[in-house]
Kinemage of the C-alpha trace (Angstrom):
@kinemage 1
@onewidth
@group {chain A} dominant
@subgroup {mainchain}
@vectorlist {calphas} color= white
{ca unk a 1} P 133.076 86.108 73.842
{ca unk a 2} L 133.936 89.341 72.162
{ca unk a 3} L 130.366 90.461 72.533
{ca unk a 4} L 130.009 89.407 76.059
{ca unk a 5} L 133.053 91.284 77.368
{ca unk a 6} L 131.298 94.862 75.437
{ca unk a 7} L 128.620 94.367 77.270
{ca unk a 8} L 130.152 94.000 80.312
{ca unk a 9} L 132.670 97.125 79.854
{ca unk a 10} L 129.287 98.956 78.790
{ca unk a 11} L 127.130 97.294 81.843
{ca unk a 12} L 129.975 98.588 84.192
{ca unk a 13} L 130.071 102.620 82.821
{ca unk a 14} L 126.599 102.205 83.253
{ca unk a 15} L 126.147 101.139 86.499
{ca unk a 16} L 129.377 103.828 87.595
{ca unk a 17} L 127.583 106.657 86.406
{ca unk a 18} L 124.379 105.384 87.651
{ca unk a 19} L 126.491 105.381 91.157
{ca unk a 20} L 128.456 108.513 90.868
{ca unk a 21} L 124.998 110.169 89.980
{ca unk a 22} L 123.462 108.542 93.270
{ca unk a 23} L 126.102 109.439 95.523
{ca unk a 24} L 126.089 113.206 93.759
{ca unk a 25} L 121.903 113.530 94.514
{ca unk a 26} L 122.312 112.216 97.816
{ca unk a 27} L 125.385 113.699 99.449
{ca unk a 28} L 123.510 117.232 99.903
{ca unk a 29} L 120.746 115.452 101.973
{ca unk a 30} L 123.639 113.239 103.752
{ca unk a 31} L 125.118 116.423 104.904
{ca unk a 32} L 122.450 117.927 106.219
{ca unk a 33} L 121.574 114.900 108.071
{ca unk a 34} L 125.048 114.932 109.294
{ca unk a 35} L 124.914 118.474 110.284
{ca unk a 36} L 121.608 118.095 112.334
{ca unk a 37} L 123.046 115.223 114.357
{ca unk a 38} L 125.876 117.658 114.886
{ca unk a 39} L 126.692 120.120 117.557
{ca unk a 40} L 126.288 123.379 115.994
{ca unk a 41} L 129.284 124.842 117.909
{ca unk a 42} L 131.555 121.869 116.136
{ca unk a 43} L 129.574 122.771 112.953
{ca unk a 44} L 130.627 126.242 112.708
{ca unk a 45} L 134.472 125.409 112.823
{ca unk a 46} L 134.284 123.677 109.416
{ca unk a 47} L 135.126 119.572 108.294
{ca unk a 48} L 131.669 118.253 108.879
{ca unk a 49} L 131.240 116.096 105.825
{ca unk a 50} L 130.058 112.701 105.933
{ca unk a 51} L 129.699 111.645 109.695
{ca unk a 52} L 129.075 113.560 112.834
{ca unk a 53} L 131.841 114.871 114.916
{ca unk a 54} L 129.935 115.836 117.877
{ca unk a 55} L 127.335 113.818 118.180
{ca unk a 56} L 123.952 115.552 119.724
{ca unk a 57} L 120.129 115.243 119.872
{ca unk a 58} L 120.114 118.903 121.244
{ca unk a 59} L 118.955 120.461 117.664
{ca unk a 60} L 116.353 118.051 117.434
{ca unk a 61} L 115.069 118.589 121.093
{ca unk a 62} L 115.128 122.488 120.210
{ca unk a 63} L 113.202 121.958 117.037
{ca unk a 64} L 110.326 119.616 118.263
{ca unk a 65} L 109.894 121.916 121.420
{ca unk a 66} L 108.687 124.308 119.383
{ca unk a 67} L 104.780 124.546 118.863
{ca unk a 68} L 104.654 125.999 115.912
{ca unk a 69} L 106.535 123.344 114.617
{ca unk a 70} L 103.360 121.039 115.667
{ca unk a 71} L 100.882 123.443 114.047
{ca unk a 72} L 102.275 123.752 111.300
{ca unk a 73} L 102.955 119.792 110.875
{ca unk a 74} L 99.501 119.268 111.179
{ca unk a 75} L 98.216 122.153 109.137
{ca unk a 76} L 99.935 120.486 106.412
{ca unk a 77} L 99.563 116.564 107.137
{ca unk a 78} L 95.494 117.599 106.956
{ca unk a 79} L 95.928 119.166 103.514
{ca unk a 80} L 97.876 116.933 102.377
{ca unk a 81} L 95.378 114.012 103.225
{ca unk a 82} L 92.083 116.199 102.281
{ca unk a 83} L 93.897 117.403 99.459
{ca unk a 84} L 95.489 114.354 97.801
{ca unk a 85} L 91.937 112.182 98.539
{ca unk a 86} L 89.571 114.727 96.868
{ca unk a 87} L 91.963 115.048 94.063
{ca unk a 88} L 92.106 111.774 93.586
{ca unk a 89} L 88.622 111.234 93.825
{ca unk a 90} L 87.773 113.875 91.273
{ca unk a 91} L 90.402 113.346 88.522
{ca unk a 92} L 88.957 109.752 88.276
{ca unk a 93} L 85.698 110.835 88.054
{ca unk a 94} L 86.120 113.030 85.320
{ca unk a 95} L 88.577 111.024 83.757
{ca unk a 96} L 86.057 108.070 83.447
{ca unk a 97} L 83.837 110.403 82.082
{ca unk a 98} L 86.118 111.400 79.668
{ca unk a 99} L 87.425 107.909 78.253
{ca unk a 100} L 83.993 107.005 77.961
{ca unk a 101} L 82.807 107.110 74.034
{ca unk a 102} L 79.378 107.925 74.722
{ca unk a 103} L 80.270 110.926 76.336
{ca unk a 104} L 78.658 114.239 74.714
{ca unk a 105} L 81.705 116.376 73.328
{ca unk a 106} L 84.283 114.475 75.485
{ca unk a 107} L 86.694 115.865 72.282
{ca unk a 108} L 86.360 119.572 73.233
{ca unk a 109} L 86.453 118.917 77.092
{ca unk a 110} L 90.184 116.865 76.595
{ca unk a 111} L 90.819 120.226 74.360
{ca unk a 112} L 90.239 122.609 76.988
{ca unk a 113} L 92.147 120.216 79.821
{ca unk a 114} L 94.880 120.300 77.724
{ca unk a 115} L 94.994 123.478 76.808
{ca unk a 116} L 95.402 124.501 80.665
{ca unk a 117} L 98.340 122.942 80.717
{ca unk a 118} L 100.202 125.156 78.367
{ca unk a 119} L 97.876 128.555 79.096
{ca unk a 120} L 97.211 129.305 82.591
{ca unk a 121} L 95.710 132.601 83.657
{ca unk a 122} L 98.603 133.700 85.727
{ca unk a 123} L 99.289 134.959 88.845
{ca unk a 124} L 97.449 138.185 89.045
{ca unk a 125} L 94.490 136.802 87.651
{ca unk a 126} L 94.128 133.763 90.161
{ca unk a 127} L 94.969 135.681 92.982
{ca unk a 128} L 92.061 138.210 92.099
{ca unk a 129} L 89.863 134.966 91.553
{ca unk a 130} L 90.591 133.551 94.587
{ca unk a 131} L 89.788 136.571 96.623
{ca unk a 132} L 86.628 137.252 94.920
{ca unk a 133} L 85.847 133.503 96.229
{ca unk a 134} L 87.046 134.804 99.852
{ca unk a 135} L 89.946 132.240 100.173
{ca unk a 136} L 92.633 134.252 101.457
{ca unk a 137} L 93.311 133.096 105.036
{ca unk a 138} L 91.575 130.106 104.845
{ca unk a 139} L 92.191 126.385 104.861
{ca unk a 140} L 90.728 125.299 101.837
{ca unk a 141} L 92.884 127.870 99.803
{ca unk a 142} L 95.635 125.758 100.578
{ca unk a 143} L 93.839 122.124 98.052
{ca unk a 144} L 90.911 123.484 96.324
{ca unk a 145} L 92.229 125.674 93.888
{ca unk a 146} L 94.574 122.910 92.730
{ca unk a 147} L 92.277 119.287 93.092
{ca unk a 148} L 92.398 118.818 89.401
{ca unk a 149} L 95.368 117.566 87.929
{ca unk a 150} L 95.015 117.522 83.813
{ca unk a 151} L 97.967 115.521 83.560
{ca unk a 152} L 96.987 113.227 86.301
{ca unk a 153} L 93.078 112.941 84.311
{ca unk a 154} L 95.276 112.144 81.098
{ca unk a 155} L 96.840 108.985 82.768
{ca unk a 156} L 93.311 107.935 84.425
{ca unk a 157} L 91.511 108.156 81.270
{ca unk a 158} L 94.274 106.224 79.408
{ca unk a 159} L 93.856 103.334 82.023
{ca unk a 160} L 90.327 103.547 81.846
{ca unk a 161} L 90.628 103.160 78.275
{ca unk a 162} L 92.806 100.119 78.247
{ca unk a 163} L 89.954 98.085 80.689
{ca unk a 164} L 88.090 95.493 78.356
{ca unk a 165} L 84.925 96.384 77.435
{ca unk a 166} L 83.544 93.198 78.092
{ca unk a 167} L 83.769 93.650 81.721
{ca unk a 168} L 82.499 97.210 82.059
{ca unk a 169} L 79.598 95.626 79.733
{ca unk a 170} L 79.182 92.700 82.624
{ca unk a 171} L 79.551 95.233 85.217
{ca unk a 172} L 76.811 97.703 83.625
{ca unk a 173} L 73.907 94.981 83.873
{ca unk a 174} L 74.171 94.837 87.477
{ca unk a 175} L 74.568 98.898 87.484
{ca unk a 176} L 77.941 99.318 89.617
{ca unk a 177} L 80.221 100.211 86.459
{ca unk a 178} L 82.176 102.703 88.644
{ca unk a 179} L 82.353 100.663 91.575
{ca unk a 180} L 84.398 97.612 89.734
{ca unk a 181} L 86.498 100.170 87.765
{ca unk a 182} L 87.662 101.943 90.357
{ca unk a 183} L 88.918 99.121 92.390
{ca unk a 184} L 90.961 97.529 89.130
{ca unk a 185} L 93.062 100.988 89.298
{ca unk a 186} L 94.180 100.636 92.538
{ca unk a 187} L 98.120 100.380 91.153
{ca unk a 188} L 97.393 103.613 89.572
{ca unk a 189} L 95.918 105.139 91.932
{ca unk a 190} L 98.749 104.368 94.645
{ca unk a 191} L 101.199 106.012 92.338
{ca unk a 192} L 98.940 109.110 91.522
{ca unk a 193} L 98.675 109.739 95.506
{ca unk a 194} L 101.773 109.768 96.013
{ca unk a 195} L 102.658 112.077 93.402
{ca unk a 196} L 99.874 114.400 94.634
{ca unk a 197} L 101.051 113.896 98.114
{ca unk a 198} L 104.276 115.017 98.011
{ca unk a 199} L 102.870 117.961 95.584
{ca unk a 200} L 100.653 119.304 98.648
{ca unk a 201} L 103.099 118.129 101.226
{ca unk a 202} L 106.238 120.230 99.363
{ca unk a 203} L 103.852 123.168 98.185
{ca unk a 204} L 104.964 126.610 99.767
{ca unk a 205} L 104.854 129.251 97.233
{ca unk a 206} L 100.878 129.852 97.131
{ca unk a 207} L 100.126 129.539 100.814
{ca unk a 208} L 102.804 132.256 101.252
{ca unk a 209} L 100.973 134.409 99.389
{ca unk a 210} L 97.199 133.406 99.426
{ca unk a 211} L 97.592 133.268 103.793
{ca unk a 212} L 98.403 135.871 106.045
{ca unk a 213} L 97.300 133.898 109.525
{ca unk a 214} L 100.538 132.203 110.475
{ca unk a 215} L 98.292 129.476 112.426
{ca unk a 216} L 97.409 128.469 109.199
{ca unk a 217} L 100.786 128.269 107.267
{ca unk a 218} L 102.566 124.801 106.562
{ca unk a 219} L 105.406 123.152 107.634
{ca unk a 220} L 107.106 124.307 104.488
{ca unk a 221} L 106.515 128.021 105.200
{ca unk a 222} L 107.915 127.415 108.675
{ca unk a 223} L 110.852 125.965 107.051
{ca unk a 224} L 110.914 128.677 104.694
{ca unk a 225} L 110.690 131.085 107.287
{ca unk a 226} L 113.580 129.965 109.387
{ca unk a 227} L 115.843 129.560 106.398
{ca unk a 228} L 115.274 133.020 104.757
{ca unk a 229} L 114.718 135.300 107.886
{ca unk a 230} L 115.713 135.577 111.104
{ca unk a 231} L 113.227 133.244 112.782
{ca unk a 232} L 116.047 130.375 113.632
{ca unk a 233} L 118.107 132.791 115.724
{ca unk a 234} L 114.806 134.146 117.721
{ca unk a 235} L 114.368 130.980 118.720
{ca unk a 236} L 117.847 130.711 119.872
{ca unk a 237} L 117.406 134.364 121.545
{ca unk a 238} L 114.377 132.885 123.388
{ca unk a 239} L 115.491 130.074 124.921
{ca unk a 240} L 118.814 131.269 125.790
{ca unk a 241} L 116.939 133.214 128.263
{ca unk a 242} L 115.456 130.180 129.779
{ca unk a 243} L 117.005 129.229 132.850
{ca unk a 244} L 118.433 125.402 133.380
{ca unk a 245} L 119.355 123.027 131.434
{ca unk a 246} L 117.543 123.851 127.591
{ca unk a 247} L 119.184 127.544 128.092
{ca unk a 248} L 122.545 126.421 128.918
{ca unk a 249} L 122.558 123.549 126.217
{ca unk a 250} L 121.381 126.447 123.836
{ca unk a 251} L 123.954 128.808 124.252
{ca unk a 252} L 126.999 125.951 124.214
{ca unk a 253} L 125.254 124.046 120.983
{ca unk a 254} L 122.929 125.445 119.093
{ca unk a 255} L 123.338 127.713 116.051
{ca unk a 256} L 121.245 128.920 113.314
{ca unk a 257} L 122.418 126.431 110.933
{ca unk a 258} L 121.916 123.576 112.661
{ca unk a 259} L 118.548 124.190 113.466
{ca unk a 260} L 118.045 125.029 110.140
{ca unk a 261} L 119.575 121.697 108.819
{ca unk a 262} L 117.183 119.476 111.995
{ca unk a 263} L 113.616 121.411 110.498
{ca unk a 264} L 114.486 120.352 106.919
{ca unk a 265} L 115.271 116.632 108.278
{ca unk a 266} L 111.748 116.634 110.449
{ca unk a 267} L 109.872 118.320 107.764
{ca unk a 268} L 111.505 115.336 105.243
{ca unk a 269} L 111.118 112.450 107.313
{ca unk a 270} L 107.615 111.598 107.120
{ca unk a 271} L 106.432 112.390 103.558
{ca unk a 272} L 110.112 109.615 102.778
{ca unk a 273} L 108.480 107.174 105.171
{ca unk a 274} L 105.275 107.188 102.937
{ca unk a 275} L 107.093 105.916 99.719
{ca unk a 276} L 107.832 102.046 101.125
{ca unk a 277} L 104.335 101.594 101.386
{ca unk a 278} L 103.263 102.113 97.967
{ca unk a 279} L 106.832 100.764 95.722
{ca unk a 280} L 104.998 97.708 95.304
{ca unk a 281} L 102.656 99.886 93.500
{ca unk a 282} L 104.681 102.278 91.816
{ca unk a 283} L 106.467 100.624 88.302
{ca unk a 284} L 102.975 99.373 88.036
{ca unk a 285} L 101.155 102.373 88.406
{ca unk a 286} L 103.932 104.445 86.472
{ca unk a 287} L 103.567 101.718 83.451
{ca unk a 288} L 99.981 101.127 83.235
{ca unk a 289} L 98.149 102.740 80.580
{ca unk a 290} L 101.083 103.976 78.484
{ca unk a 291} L 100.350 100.973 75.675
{ca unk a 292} L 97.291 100.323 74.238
{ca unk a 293} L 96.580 97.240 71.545
């Protein structure tokens, strides 16, 4: 009995600091939640914490009304989808390659992957590479440079490894090796996208400085953009000039902040809506490959 009750005084500090640390992460994004569903007038007085005082969709209608909201939404949903499939697609092909033992110096290819992980050529370097390839202001700046993932290979070819030989021997005689492989690694290759999606869908840093066109920027640079210059209250110059009913609800409502607060919600919302689709996947995917008999 004496051993039970530890466990349970040592279960329950667990599970409090596993809530306190939950409730810590997630009050930030609460608040700004809170804060976009807010009028921004009411926001600006202070004591908006935990619920909405002032209820309003008015941010939200500001926001969306916006088209370069929409352009750059889609700029980035269409890298992140050509971006996250081609990587994919690539780091298991060379990752099969890699695993298998009849590979010709497979030894000093894993050497050089890895060694790109510690030594990169930095950012001078790559951004003279990449305009000597003439990607500045260009879509495919925005993937390309980045399809590979080493670590990403180095958890394909460990899964690869871990298939029995027997059937990649069965599957060899009636020449689709690949083609059954590749479908047994669909719980790690749900996990992998998503990790690769969010990469491309949270990625800001090089397409602010490999892309000048703004009709080409993300969603994250128009975030970015709103947050660290004086592009939220342009908006709110513009359409306080608009006569009827958005002007008015402008000038009593809306304020910097909480349009600020609304784009990071819209720009959040759908890469969060992607993750119940592949849980099922994920401890799987996470798991697989990291023992080997």
């Amino acid at each position: 009995m004496q051993h039970r009750f530890e466990d349970k005084i040592i279960d329950t500090v667990i599970y409090t600091a596993l809530l306190v640390l939950s409730l810590v992460s997630l009050y930030p994004f609460w608040n700004a939640l809170v804060i976009s569903l807010n009028s921004g007038a009411d926001t600006s007085l202070g004591g908006v914490t935990v619920w909405p005082r002032a209820f309003t969709l008015d941010n939200y209608q500001v926001v969306l009304s916006d088209p370069r909201f929409f352009r750059a939404l889609f700029m980035t949903v269409l890298r992140t989808v050509c971006g996250t499939a081609a990587s994919i697609f690539f780091t298991a092909l060379l990752a099969y390659g890699l695993s298998r033992k009849g590979t010709m110096g497979r030894k000093y290819y894993m050497l050089a992957a890895i060694f790109t992980m510690y030594f990169q050529g930095g950012l001078i370097p790559t951004y003279l590479w990449l305009r000597e390839l003439g990607l500045f202001n260009n879509f495919w700046v925005l993937f390309v440079p980045w399809i590979i993932s080493v670590w990403n290979m180095i958890v394909f070819r460990t899964f690869f490894q871990g298939l029995p030989e027997g059937l990649e021997e069965s599957a060899k005689i009636d020449g689709c090796s690949f083609r059954i492989v590749l479908p047994l690694s669909g719980p790690v290759i749900a996990t992998l996208s998503l990790f690769q999606a969010v990469l491309f869908w949270n990625e800001w840093f090089a397409s602010g400085i490999y892309i000048n066109d703004e009709s080409l920027l993300p969603v994250q640079n128009y975030l970015m953009n709103m947050i660290n210059s004086n592009s939220a209250q342009e908006m709110i110059s513009q359409l306080s000039g608009v006569s009827g009913g958005v002007g008015d609800m402008v000038t009593r409502t809306i304020t910097p902040k909480s349009l600020q607060m609304t784009a990071l919600m819209v720009v959040s919302f759908p890469i969060m809506l992607v993750y119940p689709f592949v849980q099922k996947f994920f401890v799987k995917g996470v798991m697989v490959g990291s023992l080997k008999e």
